[in-house]
C-alpha positions in Angstrom: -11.1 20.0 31.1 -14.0 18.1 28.7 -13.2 20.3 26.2 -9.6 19.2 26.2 -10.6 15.9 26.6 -12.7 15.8 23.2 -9.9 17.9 21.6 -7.1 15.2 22.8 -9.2 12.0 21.8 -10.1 13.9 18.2 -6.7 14.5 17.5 -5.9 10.7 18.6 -8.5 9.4 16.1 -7.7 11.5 13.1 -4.2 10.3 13.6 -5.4 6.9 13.8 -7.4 7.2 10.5 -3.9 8.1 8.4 -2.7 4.9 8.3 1.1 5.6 9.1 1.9 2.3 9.7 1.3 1.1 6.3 2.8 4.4 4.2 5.8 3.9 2.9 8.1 1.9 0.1 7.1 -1.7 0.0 8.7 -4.6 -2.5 8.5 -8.0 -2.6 10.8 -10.4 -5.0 9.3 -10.8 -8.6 8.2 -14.7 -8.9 10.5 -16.9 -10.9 12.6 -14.0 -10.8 15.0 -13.3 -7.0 17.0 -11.0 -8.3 14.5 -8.2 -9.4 12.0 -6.8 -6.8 8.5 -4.9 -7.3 6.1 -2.9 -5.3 4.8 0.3 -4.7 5.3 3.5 -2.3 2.0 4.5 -0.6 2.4 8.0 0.2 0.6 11.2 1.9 -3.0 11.8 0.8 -3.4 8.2 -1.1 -1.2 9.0 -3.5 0.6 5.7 -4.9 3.2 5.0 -7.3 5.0 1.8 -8.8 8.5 0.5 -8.4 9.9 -1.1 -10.8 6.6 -1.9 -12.7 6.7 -0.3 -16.0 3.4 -1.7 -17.4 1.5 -1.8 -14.0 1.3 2.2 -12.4 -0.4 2.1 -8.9 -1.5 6.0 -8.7 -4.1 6.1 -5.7 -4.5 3.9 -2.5 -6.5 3.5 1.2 -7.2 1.4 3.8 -10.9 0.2 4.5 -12.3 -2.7 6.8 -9.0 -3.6 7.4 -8.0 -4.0 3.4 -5.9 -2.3 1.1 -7.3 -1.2 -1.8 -4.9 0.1 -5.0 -5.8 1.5 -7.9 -4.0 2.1 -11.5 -3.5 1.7 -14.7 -2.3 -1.6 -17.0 -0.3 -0.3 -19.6 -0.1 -2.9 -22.7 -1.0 -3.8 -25.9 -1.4 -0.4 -27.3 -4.4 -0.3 -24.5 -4.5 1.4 -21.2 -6.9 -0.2 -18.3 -7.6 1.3 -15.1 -8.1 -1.6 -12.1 -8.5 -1.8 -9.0 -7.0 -4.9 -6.6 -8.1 -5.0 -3.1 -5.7 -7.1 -0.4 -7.1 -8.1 3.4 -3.9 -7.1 5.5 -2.9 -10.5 7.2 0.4 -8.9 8.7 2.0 -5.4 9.0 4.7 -4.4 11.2 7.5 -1.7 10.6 9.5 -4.2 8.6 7.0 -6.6 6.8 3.6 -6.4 5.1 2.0 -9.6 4.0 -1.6 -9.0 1.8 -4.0 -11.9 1.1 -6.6 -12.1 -1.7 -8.1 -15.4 -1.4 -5.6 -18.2 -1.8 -3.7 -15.9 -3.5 -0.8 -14.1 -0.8 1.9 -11.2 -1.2 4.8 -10.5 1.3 6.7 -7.6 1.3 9.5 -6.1 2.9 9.8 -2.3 3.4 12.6 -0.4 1.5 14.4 2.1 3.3 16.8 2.7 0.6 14.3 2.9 -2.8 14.5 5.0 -5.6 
């Protein structure tokens, strides 16, 4: 019965550790701009990818301390620079995402129906 036990709360932990709640297509509206939206889709394994960002491609992400981190590239100027931005998650919920760096906030909705 122990045994099952440790099994049971293992599995609970390593399903924990995935971060479900946050995978998935987020956007938010681009500033000065309502009518176009931006963001990224956080997928399986840490794999990340832009939407609707030419010149900013997220490619990796993960969740640590209660922040997310995303890395990519910055594609410009006949230059390519890798980055790295790291958000504290002030709110996530099935529908909304809102990341804080400093001052500085982001809200996003998630997209259901994203290319």
């Amino acid at each position: 019965m122990k045994k099952l036990l440790f099994i049971c709360f293992g599995l609970f932990l390593s399903a924990c550790g995935e971060n479900s709640e946050i995978k998935g297509k987020w956007i938010e509206l681009v500033p000065n701009m309502p009518e176009i939206q931006q963001g990224f889709n956080l997928e399986q394994g840490g794999v990340a990818e832009s939407i609707n960002m030419a010149t900013l491609q997220y490619y990796a992400w993960e969740v640590k301390d209660n922040k997310l981190i995303l890395s990519g590239k910055s594609i410009g100027n006949h230059q390519t620079i890798d980055f790295t931005e790291e958000y504290e998650i002030a709110i996530i919920d099935d529908d909304k995402l809102v990341l804080k760096n400093g001052d500085y906030v982001r809200e996003f909705i998630r997209c259901t129906d994203c290319e």
